[in-house]
N, C-alpha and C positions, 0 to 999 in steps of 0.2 A: 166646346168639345162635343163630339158628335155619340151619338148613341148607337148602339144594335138590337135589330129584332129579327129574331130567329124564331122559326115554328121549324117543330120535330115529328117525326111518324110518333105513333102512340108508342111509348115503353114504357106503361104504368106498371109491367113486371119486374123491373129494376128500380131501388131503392131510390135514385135519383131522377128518376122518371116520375114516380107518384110523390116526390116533394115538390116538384118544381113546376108541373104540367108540358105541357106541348109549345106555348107561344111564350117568349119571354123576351121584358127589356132590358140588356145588358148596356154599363157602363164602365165603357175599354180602360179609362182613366184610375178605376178601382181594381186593378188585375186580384186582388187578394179574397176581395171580394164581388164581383161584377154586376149581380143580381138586383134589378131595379122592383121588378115586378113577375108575376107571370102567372100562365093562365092555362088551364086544366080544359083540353077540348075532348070529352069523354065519345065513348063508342055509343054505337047501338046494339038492339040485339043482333044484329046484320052484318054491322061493319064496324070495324075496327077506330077508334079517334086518332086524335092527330092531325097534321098539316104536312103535308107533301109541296104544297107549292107555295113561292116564297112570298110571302106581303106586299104590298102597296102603300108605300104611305105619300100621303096628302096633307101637307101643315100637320094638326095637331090631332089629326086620325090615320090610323092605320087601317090599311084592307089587310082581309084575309078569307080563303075561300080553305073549308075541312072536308077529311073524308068523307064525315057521315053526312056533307053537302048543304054547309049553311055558309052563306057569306056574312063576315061581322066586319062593324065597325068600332074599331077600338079606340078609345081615348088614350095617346101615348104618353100623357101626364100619369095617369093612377092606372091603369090597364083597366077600365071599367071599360062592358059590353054597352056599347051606347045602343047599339041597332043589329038587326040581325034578320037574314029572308033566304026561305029554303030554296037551292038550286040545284037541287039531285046529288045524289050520292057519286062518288068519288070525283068530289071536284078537284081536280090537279093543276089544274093550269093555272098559270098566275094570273092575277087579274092586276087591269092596264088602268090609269086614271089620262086622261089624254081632255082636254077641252071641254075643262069641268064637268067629264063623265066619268065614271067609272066604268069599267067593259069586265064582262067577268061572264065564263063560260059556264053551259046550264046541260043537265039530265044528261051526264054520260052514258047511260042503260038504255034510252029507248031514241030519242031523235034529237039529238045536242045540236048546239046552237050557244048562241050568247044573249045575254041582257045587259042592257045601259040602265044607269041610273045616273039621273040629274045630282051633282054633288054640290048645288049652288050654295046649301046649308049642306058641310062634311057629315054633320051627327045626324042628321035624315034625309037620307038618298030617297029620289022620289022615280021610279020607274019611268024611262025615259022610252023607250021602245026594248022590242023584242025581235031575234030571228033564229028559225029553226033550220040546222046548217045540213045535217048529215046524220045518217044512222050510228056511223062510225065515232067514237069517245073520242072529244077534244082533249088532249092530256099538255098540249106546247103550250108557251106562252104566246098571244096572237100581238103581229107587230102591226103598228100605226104608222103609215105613212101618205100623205097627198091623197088624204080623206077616205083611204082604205083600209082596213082591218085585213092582215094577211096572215093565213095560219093552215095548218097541216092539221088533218084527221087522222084515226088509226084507222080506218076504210081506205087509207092510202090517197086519197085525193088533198089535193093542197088549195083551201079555196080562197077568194077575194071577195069583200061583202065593201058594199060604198055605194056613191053617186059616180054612173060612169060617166 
């Protein structure tokens, strides 16, 4: 039976919002009760917490990239934070695990771009390279295909990053 993981915008103002947190493992098989785990992605004094863009999961870890701009590595057995590295605030865009990388987009506020990390061990990504794309906030998910990274900026330019 297969599981779900869902990350939510922050609603710690709603009673169900500060029980449950933002990221949660549901199991569809229990409709009465669903809730496997889950996990409280608090604000800052800045920005609000929560998860706008949807996970990655990779075997027994899941990605995920929060507002206030940290990407984690969750263990989707007990939802323990395994790993965790600051990528600017309001990271939206999903992040992509493609050729045992993870891609996962960085500093929406001043010159975004993306970072890889080595996922050869899931529970410690090791910085694999870095690039800085565009002034403009990556918010889409960037798609992989014949060794390119393809994705749209809100600067309005749609760009390609690879080996030409």
């Amino acid at each position: 039976a297969g599981m779900l993981y869902v990350g939510a915008e922050v609603d710690l103002e709603t009673e169900r919002g500060a029980a449950i947190g933002q990221l949660a493992k549901l199991d569809p098989s229990h409709p009465d009760d669903p809730l496997v785990w889950s996990i409280e992605i608090p604000g800052t004094e800045a920005l609000t917490g929560g998860i706008w863009a949807t996970p990655a999961l990779a075997g027994p870890v899941l990605y995920v990239l929060t507002n206030p701009g940290e990407v984690l590595a969750v263990d989707t057995a007990n939802g323990e934070v395994l790993w965790s590295d600051d990528v600017g605030p309001h990271a939206w865009s999903s992040p992509v695990v493609v050729d045992g990388k993870l891609v996962v987009s960085i500093d929406c506020e001043t010159n975004s771009g993306f970072r890889a990390y080595d996922i050869t061990d899931p529970t410690h990504p090791v910085l694999a390279w870095e690039s800085r794309v565009t002034g403009g906030c990556i918010e889409s998910t960037p798609a992989v295909w014949g060794g390119r990274l393809f994705v749209g900026s809100r600067d309005g330019f749609f760009y390609a990053l690879g080996a030409k």
